[in-house]
C-alpha positions as YAML, in Angstrom:
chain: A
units: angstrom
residues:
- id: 1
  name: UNK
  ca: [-8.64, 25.10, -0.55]
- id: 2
  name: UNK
  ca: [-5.57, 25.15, 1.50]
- id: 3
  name: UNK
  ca: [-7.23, 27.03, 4.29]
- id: 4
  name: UNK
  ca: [-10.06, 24.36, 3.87]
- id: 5
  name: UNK
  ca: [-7.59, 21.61, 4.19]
- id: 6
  name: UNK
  ca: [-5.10, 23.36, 7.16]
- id: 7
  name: UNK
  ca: [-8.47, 23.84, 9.15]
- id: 8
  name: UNK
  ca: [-9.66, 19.57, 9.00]
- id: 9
  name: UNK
  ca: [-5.71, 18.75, 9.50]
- id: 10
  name: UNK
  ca: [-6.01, 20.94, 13.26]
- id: 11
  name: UNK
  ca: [-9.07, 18.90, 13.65]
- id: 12
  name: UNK
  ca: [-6.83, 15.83, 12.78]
- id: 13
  name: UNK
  ca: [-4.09, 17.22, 15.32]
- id: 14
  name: UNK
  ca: [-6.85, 17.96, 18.19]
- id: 15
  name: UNK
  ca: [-7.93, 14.05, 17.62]
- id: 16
  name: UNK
  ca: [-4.76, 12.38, 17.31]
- id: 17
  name: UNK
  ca: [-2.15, 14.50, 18.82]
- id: 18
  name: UNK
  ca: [1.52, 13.63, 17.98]
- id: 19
  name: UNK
  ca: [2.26, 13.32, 22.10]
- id: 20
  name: UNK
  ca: [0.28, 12.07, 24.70]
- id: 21
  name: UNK
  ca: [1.30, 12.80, 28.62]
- id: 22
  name: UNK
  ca: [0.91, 9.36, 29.19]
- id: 23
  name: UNK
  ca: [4.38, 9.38, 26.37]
- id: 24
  name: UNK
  ca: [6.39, 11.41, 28.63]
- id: 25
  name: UNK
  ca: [9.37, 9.35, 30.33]
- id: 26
  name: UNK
  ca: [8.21, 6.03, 28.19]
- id: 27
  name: UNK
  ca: [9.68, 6.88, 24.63]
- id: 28
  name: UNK
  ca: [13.26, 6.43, 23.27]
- id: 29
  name: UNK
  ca: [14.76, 9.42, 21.45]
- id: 30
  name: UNK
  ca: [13.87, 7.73, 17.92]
- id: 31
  name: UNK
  ca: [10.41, 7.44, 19.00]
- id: 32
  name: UNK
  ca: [10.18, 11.18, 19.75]
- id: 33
  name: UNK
  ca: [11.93, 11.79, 17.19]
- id: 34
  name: UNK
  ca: [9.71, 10.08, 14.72]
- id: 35
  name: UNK
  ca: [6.39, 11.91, 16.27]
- id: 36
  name: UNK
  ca: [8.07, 15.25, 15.57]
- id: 37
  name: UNK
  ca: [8.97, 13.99, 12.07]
- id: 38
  name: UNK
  ca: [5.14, 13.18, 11.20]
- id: 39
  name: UNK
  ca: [3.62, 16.44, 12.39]
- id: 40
  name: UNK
  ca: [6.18, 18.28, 10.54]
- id: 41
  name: UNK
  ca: [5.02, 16.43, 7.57]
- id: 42
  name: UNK
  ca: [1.04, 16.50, 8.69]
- id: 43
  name: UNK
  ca: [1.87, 20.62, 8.86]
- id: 44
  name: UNK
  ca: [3.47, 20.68, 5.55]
- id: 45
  name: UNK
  ca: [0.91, 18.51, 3.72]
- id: 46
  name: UNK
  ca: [-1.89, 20.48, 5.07]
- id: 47
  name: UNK
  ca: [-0.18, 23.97, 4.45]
- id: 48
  name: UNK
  ca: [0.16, 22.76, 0.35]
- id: 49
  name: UNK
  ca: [3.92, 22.67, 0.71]
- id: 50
  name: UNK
  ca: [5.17, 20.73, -2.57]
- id: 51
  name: UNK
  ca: [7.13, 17.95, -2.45]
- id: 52
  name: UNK
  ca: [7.02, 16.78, -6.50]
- id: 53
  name: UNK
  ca: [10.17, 16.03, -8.35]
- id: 54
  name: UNK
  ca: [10.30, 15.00, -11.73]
- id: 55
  name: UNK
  ca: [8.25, 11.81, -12.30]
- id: 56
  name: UNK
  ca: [7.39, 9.35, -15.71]
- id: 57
  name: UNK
  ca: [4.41, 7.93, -15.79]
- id: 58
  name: UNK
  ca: [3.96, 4.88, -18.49]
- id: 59
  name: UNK
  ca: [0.77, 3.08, -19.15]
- id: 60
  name: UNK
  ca: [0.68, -0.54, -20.47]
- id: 61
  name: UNK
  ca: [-2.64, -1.53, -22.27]
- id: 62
  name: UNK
  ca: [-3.53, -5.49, -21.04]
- id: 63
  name: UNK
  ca: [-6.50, -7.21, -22.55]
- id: 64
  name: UNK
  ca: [-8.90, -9.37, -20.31]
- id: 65
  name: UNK
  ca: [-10.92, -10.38, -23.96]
- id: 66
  name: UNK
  ca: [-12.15, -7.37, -25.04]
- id: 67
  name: UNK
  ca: [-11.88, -5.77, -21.98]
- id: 68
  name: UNK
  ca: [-9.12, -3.03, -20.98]
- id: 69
  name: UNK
  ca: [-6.38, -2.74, -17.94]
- id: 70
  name: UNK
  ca: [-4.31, 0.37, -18.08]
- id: 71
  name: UNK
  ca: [-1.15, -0.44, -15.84]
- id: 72
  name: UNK
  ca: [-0.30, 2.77, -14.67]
- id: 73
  name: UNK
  ca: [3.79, 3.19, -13.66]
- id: 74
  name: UNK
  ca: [5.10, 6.01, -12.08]
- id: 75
  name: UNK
  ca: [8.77, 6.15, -11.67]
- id: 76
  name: UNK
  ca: [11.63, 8.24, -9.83]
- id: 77
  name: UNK
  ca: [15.27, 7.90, -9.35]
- id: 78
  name: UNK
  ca: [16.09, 7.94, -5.84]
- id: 79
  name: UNK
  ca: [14.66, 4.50, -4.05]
- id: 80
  name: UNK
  ca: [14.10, 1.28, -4.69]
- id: 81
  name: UNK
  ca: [10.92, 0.69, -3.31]
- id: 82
  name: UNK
  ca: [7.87, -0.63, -5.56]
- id: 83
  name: UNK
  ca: [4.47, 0.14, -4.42]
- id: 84
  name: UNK
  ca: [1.47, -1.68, -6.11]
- id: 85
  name: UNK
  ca: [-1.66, -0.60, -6.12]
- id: 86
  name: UNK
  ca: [-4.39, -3.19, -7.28]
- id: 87
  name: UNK
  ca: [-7.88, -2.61, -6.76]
- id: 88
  name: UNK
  ca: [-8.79, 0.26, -9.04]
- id: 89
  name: UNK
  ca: [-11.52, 2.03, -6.33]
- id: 90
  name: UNK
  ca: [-8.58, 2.10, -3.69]
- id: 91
  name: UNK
  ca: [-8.02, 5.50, -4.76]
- id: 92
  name: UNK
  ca: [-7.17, 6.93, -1.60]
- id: 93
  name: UNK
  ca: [-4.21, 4.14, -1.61]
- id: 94
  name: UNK
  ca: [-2.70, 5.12, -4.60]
- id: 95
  name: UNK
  ca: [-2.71, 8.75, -4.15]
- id: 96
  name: UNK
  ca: [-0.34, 8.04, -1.38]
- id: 97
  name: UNK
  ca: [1.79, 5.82, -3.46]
- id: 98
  name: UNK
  ca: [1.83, 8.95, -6.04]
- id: 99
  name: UNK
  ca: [3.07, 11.45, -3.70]
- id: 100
  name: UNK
  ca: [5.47, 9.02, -1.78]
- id: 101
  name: UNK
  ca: [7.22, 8.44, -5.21]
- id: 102
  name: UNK
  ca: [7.29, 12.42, -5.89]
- id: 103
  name: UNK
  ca: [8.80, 13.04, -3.05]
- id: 104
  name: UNK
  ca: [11.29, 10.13, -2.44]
- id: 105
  name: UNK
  ca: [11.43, 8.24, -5.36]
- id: 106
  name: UNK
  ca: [10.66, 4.63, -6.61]
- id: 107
  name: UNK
  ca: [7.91, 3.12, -8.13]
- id: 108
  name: UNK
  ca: [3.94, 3.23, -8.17]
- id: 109
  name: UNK
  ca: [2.69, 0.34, -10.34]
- id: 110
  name: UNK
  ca: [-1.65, 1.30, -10.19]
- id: 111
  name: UNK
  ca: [-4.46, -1.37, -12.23]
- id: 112
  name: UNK
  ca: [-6.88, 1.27, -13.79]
- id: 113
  name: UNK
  ca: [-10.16, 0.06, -15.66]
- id: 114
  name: UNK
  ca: [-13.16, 1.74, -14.34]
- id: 115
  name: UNK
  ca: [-14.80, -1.46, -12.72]
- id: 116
  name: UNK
  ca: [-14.15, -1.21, -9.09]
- id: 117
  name: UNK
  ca: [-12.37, -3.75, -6.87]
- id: 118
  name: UNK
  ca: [-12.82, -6.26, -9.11]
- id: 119
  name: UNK
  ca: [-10.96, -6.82, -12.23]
- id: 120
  name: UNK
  ca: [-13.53, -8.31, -16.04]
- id: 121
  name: UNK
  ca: [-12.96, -10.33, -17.89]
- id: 122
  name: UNK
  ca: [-15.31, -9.88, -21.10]
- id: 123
  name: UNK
  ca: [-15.60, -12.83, -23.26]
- id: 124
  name: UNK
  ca: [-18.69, -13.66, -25.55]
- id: 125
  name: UNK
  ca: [-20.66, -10.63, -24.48]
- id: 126
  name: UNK
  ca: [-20.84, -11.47, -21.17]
- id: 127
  name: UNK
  ca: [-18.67, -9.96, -18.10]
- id: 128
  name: UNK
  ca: [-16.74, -12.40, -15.85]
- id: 129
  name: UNK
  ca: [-15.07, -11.08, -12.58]
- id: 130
  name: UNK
  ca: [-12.37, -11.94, -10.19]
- id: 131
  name: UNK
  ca: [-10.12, -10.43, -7.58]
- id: 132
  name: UNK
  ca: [-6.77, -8.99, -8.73]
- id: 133
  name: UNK
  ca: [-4.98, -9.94, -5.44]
- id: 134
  name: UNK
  ca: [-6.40, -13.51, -5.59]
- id: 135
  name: UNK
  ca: [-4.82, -14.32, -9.21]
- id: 136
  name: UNK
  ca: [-1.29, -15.04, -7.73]
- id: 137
  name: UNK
  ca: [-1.78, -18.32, -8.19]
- id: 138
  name: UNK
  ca: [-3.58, -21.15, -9.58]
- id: 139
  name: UNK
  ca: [-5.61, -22.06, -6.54]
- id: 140
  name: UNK
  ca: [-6.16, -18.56, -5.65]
- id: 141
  name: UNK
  ca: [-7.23, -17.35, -9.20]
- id: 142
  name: UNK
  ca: [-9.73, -20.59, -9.67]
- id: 143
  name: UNK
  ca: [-11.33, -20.03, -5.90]
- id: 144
  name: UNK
  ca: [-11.59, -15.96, -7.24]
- id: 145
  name: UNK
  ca: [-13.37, -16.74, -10.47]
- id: 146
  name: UNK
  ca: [-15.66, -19.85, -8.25]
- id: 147
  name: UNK
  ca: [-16.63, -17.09, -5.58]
- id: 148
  name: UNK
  ca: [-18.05, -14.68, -9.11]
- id: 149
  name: UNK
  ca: [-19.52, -17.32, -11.02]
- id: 150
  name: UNK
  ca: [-17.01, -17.43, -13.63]
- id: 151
  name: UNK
  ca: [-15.51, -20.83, -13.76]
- id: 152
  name: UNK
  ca: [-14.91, -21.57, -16.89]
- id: 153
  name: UNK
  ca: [-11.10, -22.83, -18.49]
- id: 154
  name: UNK
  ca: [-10.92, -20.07, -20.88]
- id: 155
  name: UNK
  ca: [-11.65, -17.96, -18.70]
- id: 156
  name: UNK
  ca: [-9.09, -18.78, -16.61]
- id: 157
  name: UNK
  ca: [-6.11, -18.73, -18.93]
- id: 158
  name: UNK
  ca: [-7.39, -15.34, -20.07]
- id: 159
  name: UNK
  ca: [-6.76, -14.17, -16.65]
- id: 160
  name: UNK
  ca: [-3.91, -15.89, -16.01]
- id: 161
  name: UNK
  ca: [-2.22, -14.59, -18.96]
- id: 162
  name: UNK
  ca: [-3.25, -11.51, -17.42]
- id: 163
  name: UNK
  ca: [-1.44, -12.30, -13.97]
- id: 164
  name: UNK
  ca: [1.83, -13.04, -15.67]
- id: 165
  name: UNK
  ca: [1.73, -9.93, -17.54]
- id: 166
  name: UNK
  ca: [1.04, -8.47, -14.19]
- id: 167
  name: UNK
  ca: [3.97, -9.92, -12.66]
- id: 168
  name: UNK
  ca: [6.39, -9.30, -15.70]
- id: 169
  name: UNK
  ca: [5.83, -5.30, -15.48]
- id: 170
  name: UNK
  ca: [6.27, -5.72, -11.67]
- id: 171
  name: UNK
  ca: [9.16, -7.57, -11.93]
- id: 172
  name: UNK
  ca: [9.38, -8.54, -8.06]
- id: 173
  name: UNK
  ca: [13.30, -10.03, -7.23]
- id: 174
  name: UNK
  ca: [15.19, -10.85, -3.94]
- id: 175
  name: UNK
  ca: [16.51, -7.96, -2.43]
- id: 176
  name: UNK
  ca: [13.48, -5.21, -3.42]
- id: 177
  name: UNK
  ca: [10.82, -3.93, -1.57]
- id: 178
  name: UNK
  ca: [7.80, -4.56, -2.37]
- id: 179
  name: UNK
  ca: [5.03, -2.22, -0.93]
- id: 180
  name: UNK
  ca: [0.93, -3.51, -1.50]
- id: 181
  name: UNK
  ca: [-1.48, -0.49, -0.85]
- id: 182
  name: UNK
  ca: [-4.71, -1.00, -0.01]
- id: 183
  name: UNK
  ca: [-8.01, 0.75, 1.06]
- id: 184
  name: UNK
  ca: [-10.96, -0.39, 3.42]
- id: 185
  name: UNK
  ca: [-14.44, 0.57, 4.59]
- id: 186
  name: UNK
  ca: [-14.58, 1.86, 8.55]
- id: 187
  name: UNK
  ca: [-14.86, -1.47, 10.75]
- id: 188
  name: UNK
  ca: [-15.29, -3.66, 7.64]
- id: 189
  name: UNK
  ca: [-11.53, -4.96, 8.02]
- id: 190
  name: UNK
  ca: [-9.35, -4.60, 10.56]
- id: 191
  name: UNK
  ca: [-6.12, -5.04, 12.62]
- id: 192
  name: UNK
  ca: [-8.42, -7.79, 14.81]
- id: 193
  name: UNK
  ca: [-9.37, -9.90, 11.60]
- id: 194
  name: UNK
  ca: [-5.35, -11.04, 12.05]
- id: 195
  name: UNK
  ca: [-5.57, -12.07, 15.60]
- id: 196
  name: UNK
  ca: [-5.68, -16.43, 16.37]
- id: 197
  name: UNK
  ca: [-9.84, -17.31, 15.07]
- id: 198
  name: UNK
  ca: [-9.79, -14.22, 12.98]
- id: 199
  name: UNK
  ca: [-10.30, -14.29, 9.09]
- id: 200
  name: UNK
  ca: [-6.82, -13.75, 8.66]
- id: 201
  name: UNK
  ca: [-5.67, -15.85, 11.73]
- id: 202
  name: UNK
  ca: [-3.82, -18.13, 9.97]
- id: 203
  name: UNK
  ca: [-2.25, -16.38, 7.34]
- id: 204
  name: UNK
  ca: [-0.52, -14.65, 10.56]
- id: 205
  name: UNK
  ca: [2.31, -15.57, 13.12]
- id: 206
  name: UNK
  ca: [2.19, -12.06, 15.49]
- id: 207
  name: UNK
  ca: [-0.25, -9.34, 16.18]
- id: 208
  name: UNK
  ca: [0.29, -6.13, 17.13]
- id: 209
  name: UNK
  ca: [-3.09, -4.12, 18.27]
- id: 210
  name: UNK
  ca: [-3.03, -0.25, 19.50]
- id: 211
  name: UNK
  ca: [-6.48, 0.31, 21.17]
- id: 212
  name: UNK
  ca: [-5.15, 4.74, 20.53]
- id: 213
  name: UNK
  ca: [-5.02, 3.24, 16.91]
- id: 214
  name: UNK
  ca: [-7.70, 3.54, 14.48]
- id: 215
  name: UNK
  ca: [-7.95, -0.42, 13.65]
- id: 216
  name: UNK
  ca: [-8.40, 0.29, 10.15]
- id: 217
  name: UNK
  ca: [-5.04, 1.67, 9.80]
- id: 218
  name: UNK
  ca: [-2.51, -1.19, 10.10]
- id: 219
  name: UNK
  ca: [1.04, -2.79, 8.39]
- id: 220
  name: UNK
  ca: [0.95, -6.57, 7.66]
- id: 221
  name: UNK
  ca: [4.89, -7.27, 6.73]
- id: 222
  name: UNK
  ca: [7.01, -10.11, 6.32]
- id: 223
  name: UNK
  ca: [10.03, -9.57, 7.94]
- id: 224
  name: UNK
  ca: [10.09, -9.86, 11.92]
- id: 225
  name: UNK
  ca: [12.50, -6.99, 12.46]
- id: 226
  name: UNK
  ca: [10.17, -4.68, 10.59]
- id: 227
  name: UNK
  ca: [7.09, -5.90, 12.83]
- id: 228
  name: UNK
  ca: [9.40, -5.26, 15.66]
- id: 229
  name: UNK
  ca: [10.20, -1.47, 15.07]
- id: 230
  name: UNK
  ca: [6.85, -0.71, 13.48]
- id: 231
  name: UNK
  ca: [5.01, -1.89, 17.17]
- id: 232
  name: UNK
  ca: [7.76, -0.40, 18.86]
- id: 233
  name: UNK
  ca: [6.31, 2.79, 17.49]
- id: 234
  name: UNK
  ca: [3.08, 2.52, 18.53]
- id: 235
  name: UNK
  ca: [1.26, 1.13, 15.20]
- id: 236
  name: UNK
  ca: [-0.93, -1.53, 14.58]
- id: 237
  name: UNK
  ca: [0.95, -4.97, 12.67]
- id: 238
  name: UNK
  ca: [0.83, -8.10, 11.57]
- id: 239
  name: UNK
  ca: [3.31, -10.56, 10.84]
- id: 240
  name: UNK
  ca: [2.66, -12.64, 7.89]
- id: 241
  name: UNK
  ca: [3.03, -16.66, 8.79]
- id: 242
  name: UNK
  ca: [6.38, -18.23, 6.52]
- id: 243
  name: UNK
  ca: [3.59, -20.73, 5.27]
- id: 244
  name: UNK
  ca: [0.19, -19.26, 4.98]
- id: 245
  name: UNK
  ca: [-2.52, -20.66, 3.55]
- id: 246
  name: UNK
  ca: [-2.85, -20.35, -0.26]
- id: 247
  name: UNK
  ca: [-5.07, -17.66, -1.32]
- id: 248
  name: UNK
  ca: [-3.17, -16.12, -4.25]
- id: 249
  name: UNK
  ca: [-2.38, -12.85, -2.83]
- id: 250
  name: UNK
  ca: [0.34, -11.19, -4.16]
- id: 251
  name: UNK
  ca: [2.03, -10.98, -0.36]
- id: 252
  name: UNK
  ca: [1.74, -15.06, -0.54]
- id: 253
  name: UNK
  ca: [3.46, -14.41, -3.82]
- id: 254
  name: UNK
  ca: [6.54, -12.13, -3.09]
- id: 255
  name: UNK
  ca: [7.23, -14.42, 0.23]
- id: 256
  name: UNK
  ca: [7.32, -17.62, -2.30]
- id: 257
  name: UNK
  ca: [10.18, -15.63, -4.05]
- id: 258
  name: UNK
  ca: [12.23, -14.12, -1.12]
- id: 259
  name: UNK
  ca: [11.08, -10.33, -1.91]
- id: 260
  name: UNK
  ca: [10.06, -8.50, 1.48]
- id: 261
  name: UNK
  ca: [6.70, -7.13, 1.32]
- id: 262
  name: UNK
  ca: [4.98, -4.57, 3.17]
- id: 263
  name: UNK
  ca: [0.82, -4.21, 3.17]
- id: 264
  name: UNK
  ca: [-0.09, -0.29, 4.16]
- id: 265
  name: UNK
  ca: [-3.55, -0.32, 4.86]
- id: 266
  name: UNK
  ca: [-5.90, 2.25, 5.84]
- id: 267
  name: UNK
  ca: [-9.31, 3.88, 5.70]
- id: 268
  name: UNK
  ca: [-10.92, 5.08, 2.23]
- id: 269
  name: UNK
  ca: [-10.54, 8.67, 2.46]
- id: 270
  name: UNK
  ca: [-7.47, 8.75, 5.20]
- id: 271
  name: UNK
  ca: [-4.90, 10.14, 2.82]
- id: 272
  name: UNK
  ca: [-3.07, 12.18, 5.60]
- id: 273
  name: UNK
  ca: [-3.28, 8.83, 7.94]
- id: 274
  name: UNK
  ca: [-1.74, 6.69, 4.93]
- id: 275
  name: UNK
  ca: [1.00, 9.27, 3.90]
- id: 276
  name: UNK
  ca: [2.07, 9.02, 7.76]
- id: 277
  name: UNK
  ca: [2.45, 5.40, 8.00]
- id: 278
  name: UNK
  ca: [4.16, 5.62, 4.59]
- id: 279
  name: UNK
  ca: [6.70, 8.24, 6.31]
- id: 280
  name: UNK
  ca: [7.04, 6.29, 9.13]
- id: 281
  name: UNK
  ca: [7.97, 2.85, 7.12]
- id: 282
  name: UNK
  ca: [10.60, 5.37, 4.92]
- id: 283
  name: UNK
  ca: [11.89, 5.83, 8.14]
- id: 284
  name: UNK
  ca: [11.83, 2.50, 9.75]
- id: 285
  name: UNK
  ca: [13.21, 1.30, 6.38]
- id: 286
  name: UNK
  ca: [16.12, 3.57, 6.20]
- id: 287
  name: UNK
  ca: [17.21, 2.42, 9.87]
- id: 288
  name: UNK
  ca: [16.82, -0.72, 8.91]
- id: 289
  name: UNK
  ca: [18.99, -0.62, 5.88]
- id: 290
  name: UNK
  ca: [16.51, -2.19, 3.57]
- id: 291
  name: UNK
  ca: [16.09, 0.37, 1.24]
- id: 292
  name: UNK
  ca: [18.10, 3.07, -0.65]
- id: 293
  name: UNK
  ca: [16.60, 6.26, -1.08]
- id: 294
  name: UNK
  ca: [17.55, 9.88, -1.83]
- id: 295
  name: UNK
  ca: [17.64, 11.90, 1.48]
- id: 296
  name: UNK
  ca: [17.73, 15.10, -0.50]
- id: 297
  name: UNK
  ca: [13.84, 14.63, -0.87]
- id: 298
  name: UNK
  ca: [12.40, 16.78, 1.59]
- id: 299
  name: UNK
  ca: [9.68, 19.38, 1.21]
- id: 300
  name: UNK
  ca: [10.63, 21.61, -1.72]
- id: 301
  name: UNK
  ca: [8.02, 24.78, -2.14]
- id: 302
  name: UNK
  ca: [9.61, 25.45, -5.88]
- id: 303
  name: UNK
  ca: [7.56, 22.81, -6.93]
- id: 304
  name: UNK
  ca: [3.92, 21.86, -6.90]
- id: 305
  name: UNK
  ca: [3.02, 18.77, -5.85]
- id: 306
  name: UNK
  ca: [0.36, 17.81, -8.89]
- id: 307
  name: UNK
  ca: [3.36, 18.37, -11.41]
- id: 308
  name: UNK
  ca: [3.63, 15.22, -13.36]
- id: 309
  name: UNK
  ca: [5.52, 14.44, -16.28]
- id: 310
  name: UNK
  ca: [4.36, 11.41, -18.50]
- id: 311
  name: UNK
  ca: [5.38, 9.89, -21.38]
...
């Protein structure tokens, strides 16, 4: 399996290599710095290296009528970044979240029910859906539950009691980091769908677009410093508007309540890409200041990497 995995990670390398000779004379120091950074990573990840520390994993039973949420939270000492994982087949996401926290530290907080993107509600017999990262508010959760069909008043406060019990375990304040993962299908959404006319035009102030970049694979943040050194290394961005139109995300959300917020986005499948752009945040991050985090947790082979601990 390892030999399996170190042979697609050299095709990875021969695809995307870490320089370019185009690079040479044009990069700062960081920059080359952070390149050599990521393949070392890309080379242990591949090679099986293990990175795990000890981490708790709690799961909170929600109702939806009688239908279940598990709310998944894994948890290590070490940083104070949250990452939240919504949409239950954004598996590759979430992964990524799971091995960030094992190695660093922090917090994965993953919705788990077994229907997909969408979250049910079940009420009478009969199945009512709506978009987890729509619910952040009351426009945004009644638009979710028009677009399925479901719009109905008891249905609503069901899932906005739902929501707040959402928010409660999250527990999103001023001064955290707050970290949504997310997965897409190849060409189906993109870095483009922020520019001006796009469908996320106006939810966005700046754009960032590397044509070397797979345009599935992009950051949407909310802090202009953080857009600054992310496109300063080469990765596609967006900067979220200060007043975006209200479509009850959970970024709309967090910038409401003065939390910085960071969307990682990338490919279903691209778990290598995805634990690279989380590196590179960690590292923008730490320059940064905005986040405190062990620097102990580097690659540790005394420890596998699928050791978890729950309670």
């Amino acid at each position: 399996m390892k030999l399996h995995t170190f042979i697609l990670s050299l095709a990875w390398f021969r695809s995307n290599p870490p320089f370019h000779r185009s690079d040479r004379g044009t990069l700062s120091r960081i920059q080359m710095s952070m390149k050599l950074r990521r393949l070392i990573y890309l080379i242990c990840f591949s090679l099986g290296f293990g990175f795990a520390r000890s981490v708790t994993k709690t799961t909170h039973t929600l109702y939806l009528g009688k239908e279940k949420v598990w709310v998944d939270i894994y948890e290590r000492a070490g940083s104070n970044i949250t990452f939240v994982n919504l949409h239950d087949n954004e598996n590759t996401s979430a992964e990524a979240g799971r091995r960030f926290v094992e190695k660093y530290g922090g917090r994965l907080i993953e919705l788990r029910h077994g229907r997909g993107r969408e979250v049910v509600v079940r009420l009478n017999g009969v199945l009512y859906r709506f978009d987890p990262n729509r619910m952040f508010s009351e426009a945004g959760l009644r638009a979710s539950l028009r677009y399925f069909r479901a719009n109905s008043d008891e249905v609503f406060h069901i899932a906005a009691a739902f929501r707040d019990s959402v928010i409660n375990l999250v527990d999103a304040k001023a001064g955290m980091v707050i970290v949504a993962l997310h997965n897409n299908t190849q060409d189906k959404m993109t870095i483009r769908d922020y520019r001006p006319g796009g469908w996320y035009g106006k939810d966005t102030k700046k754009v960032n677009i590397n044509p070397r970049q797979d345009p599935d694979n992009f950051f949407v943040v909310s802090e202009a410093d953080l857009f600054s050194a992310l496109s300063s290394l080469g990765y596609n961005v967006a900067l979220g508007a200060k007043d975006p139109p209200d479509r009850g995300m959970f970024l709309d959300y967090c910038v409401r309540h003065g939390v910085s917020f960071i969307t990682v986005e990338a490919e279903h499948g691209k778990l290598i890409e995805q634990m690279e752009m989380l590196e590179a945040l960690r590292s923008v991050l730490m320059e940064n200041n905005t986040i405190t985090i062990d620097k102990s947790g580097f690659p540790s082979p005394e420890m596998p990497i699928d050791s978890i601990h729950s309670h």
